[in-house]
C-alpha positions as CSV (number, residue, x, y, z in Angstrom):
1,X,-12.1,13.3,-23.1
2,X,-12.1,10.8,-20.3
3,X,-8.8,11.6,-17.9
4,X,-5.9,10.0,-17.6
5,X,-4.8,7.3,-15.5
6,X,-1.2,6.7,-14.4
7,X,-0.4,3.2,-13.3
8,X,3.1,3.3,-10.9
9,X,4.2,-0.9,-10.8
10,X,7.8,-1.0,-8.8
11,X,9.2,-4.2,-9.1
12,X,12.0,-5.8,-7.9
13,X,13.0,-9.2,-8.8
14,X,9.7,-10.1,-9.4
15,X,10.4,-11.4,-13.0
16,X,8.1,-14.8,-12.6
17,X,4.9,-12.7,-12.0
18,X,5.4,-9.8,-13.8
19,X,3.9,-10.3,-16.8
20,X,0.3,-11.4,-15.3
21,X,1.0,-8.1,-13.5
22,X,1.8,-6.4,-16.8
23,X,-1.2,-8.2,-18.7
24,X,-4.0,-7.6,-16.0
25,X,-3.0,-3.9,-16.3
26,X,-2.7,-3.4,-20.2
27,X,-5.7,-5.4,-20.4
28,X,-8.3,-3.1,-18.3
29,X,-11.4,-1.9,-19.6
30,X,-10.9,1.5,-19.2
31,X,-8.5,4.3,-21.3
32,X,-5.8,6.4,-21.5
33,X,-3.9,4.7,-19.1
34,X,0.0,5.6,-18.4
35,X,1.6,2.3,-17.5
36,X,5.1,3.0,-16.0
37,X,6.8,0.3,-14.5
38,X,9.8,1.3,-11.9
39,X,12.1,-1.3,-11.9
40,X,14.1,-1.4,-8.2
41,X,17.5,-3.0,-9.2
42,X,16.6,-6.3,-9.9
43,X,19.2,-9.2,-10.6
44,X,16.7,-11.4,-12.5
45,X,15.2,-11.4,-15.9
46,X,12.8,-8.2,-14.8
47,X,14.0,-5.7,-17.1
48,X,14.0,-8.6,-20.1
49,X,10.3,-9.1,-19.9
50,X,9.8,-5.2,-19.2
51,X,11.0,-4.9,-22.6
52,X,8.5,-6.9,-24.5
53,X,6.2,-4.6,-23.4
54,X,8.4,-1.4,-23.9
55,X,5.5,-0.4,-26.8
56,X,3.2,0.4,-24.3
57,X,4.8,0.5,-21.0
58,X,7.4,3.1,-19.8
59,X,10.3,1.7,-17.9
60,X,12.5,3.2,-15.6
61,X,15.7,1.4,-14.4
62,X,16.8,2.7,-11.1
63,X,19.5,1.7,-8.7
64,X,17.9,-0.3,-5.7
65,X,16.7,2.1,-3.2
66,X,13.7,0.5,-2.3
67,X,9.6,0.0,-2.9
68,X,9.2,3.8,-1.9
69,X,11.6,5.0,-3.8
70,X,10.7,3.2,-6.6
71,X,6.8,4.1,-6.3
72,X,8.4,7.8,-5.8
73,X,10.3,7.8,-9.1
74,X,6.7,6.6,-11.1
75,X,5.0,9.7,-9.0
76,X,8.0,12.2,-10.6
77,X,7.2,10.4,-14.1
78,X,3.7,10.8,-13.6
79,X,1.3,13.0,-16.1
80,X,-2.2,11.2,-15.3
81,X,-4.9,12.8,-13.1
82,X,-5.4,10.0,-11.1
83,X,-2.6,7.9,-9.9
84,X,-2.9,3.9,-8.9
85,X,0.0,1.7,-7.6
86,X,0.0,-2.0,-8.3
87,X,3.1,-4.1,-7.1
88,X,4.1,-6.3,-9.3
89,X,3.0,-10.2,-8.0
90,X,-0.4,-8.3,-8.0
91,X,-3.2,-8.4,-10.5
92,X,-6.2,-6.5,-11.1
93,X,-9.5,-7.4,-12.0
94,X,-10.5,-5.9,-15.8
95,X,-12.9,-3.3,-14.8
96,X,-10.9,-2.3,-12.1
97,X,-9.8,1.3,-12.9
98,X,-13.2,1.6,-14.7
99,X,-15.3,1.7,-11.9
100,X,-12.8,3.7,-9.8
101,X,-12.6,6.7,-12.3
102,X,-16.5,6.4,-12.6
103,X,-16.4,7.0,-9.0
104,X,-14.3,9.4,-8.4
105,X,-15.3,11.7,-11.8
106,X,-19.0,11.7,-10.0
107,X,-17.8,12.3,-6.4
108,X,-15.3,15.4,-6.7
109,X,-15.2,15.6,-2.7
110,X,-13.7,12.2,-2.3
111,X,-9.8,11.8,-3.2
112,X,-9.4,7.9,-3.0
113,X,-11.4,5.2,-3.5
114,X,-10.3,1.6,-3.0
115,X,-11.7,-2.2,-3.0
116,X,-12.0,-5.8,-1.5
117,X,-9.4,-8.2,-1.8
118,X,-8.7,-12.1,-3.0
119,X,-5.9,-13.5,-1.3
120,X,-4.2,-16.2,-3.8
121,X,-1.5,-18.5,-4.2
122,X,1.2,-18.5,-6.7
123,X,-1.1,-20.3,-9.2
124,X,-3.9,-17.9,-8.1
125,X,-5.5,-20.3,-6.2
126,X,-8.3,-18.7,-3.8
127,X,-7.1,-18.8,-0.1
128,X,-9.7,-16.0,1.1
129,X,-11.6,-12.7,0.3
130,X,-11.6,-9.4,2.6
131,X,-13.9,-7.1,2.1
132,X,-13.1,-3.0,2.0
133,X,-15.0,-1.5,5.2
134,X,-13.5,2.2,5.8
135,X,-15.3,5.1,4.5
136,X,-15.3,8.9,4.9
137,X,-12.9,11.0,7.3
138,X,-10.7,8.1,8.6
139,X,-8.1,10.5,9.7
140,X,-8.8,9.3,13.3
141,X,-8.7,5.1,12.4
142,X,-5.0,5.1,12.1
143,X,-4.1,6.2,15.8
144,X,-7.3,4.0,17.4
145,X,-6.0,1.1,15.2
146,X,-2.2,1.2,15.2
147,X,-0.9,-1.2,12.2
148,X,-4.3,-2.2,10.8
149,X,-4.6,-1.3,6.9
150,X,-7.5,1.1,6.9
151,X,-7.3,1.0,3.0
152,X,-7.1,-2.3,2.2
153,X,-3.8,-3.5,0.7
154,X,-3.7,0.4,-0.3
155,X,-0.7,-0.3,-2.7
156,X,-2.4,-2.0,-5.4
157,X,-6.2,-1.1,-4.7
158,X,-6.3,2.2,-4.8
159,X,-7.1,5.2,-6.7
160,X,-6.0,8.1,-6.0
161,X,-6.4,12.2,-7.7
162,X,-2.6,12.5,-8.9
163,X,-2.3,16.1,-7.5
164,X,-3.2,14.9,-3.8
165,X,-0.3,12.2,-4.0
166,X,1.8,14.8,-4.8
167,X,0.6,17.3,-2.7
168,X,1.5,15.2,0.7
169,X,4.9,14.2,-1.0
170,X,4.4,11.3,-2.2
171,X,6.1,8.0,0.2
172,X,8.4,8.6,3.1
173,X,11.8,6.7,1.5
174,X,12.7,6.6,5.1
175,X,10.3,4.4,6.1
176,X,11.2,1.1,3.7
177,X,9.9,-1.5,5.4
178,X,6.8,-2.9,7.3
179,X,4.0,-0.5,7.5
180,X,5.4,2.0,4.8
181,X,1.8,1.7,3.2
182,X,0.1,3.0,6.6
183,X,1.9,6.2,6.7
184,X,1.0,7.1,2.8
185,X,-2.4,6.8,3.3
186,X,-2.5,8.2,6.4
187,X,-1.4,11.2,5.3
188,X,-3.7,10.8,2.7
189,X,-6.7,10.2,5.0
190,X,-6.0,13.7,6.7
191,X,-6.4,15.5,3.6
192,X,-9.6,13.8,2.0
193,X,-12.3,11.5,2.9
194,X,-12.4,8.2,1.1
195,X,-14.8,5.4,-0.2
196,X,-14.6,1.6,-1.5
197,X,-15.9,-0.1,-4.0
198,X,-18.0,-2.9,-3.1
199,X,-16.1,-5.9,-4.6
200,X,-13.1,-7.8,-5.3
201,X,-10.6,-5.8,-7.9
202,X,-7.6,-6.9,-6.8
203,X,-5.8,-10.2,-6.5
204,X,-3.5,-10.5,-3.9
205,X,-0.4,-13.2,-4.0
206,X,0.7,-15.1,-1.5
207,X,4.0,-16.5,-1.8
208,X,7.4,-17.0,0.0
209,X,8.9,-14.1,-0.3
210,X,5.4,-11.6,-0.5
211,X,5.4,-8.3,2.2
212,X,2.9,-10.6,4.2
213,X,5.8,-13.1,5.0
214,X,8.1,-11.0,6.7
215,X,8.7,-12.1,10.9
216,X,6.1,-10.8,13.7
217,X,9.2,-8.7,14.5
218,X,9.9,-6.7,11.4
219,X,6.8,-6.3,10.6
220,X,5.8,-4.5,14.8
221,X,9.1,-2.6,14.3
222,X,7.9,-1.4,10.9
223,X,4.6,-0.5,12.5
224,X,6.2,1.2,15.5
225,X,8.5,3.7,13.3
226,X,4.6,4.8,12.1
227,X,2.9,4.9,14.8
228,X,5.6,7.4,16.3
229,X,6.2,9.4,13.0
230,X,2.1,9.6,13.5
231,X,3.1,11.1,17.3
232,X,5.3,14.0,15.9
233,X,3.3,15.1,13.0
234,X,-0.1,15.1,15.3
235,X,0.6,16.3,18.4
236,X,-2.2,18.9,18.3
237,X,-5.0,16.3,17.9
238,X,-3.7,13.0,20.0
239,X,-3.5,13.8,23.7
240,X,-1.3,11.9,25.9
241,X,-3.9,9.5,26.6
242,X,-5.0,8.3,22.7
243,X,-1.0,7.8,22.5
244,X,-0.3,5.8,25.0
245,X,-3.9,4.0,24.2
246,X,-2.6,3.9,21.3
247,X,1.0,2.8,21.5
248,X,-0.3,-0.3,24.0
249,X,-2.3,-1.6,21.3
250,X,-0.3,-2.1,19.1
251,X,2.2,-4.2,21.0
252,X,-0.7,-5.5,22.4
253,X,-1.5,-7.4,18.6
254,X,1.9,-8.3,19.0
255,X,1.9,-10.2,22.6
256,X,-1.2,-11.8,21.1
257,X,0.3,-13.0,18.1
258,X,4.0,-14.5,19.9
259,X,1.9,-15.8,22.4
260,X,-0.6,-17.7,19.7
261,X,2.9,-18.9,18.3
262,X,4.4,-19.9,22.0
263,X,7.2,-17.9,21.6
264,X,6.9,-16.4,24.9
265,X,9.9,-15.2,25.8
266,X,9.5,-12.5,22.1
267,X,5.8,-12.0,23.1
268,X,7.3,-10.5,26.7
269,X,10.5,-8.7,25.4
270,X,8.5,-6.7,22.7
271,X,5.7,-5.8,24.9
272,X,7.9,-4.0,27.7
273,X,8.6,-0.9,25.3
274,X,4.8,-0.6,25.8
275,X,5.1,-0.1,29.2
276,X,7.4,2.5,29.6
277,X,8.2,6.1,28.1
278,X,7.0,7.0,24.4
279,X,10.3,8.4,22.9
280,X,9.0,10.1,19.1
């Protein structure tokens, strides 16, 4: 029997796109999945168009705690082997999940495996591809490149073995924002080595109110609460040194960016904290 494959969707508000969501996910190549779809508190008509699919989709209403949470309560639910995450203004490709499970079923020493990206418009409109580049022990990647995805858009393109997920504790609730994604699959990264498939499965949208449109600021802050977390947890294998390397980079991308923008005055004021004493 071919194993199971729980799919995790949180959603909030996200009514307009969730049924290409729903459809490129019900529509995949491969079987038995587990389609559970979290929904975050939404105000809209979310849990109405949930419901036409209630025949082969599990919902779970929850008060609004957040995407962590959310993705946290479709972990609990969870009875698959392998576990994927897809937010819900994503889509999938068909054979997605296909190719994944092939991979993973002939490569027991690997615990994720991921893929390139299409980044889209609201009408799905290409604006550009990235390809998937990180492969085997990238425990180390996440401290020499503070707030660069190392799995690419890790929420909806990877795969992942269901008892590893659960195994680290799933997502850190306190830690809903900006770079929430980096801790999870760091933590991840230090327990297995992981691989990409070599092409696009994932459609990525672009819209006003998408995660990639939050402000410079939220988004460094975000990455900052991760980086440090990263501090405490490894303080056996980051010397002072690959800390504060560290730590400078990352406001570093930030300078660059304000600076690119001419807002001078927030490039300067956010890269002081680099300067001075690491509090974590």
């Amino acid at each position: 029997m071919k194993p199971l494959v729980t799919v995790v969707i949180p959603n909030y508000n996200y009514a307009k796109y969730l049924p290409d969501c729903l459809n490129s996910i019900l529509e995949q190549s491969y079987t038995p999945l587990e389609v559970i779809l979290v929904d975050d508190g939404s105000t809209d008509d979310s849990l109405l168009i949930a419901k036409r699919y209630s025949d082969k989709v599990k919902i779970v209403a929850n008060e609004h705690s957040g995407v962590n949470a959310a993705r946290n309560l479709g972990i609990k639910n969870s009875n698959g082997k392998y576990i994927a995450f897809c937010d819900s203004d994503d889509l999938w490709l068909s054979t997605k999940i296909e190719v994944q499970v092939n991979f993973l079923e002939a490569n027991p020493g690997f615990g994720l495996v991921y893929s390139g990206i299409q980044i889209v418009t609201e009408d799905l409109t290409l604006i550009e591809a990235k390809v998937a580049k990180d492969a085997g022990d990238c425990s180390k990647e996440f401290i020499k490149r503070p707030g660069e995805a190392i799995v690419l858009l890790g929420a909806s393109t990877a795969l992942i073995r269901g008892d590893l997920v659960k195994d680290i504790g799933g997502f850190d609730e306190s830690l809903n924002g900006p770079g929430e994604d980096l801790d999870f699959f760091r933590r991840i990264c230090e327990k297995t080595l992981i691989d990409f498939i070599d092409a696009y499965l994932v459609l990525y949208r672009q819209h006003q109110i998408s995660a990639s449109r939050v402000s410079s600021e939220k988004y460094y802050d975000g990455n900052r609460k991760v980086l440090l977390k990263l501090f405490r947890e490894n303080r056996l294998s980051t010397t002072f040194t690959t800390r504060r390397v560290s730590w400078v980079k990352l406001h570093w991308a930030f300078f660059k960016n304000e600076v690119k923008k001419l807002n001078f005055f927030s490039a300067i004021k956010q890269f002081l904290p680099a300067l001075g004493k690491i509090h974590y």
